[in-house]
N, C-alpha and C positions, 0 to 999 in steps of 0.2 A: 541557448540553454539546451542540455544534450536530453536525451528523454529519461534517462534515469534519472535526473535531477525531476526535471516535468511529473514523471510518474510518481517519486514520494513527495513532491510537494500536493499534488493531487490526494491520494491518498492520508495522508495529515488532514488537510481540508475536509475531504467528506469523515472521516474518523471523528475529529473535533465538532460537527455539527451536526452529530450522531450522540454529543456528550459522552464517545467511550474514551477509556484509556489506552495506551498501548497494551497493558498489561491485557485487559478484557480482552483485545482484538487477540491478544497471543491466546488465550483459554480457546476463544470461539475458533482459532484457527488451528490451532496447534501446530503455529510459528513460533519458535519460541521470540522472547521480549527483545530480545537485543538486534536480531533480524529485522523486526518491524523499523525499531529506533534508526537501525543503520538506512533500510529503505527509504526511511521516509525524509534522511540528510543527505539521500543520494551518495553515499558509500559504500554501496551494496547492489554487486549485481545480483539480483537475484534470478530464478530460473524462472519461466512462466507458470510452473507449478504452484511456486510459490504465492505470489502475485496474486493467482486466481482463489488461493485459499485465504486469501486477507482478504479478495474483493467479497466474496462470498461471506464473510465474516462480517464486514462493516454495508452489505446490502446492496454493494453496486455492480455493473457491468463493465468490460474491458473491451472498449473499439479504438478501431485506430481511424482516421479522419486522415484526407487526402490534403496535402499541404498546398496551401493558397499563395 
């Protein structure tokens, strides 16, 4: 699994067990909606600007972990 896939499935995850919507995370972030949707099916590369203003949106951090 490539990490864009890895990163919006992650993202969905914490989003949904935060009870927001996309729509909410797009307000708090000022991604618009369709970005988030594409991110988080892994269709969208997006920039790490981006990325950091959804993590910041939905309350979490962005690390990268050394592969095992």
């Amino acid at each position: 699994m490539n990490a864009r896939i890895k990163i919006g499935k992650k993202i969905r995850e914490i989003r949904k067990s935060k009870n927001l919507t996309q729509e909410e995370v797009s307000l708090k972030s000022g991604v618009k909606r369709a970005t988030v949707t594409n991110l988080e099916n892994g269709r969208f590369d997006a920039k790490l600007s981006t990325i950091e203003k959804i993590a910041d949106a939905i309350n979490c951090d962005i690390t990268i972990e050394e592969r095992k």
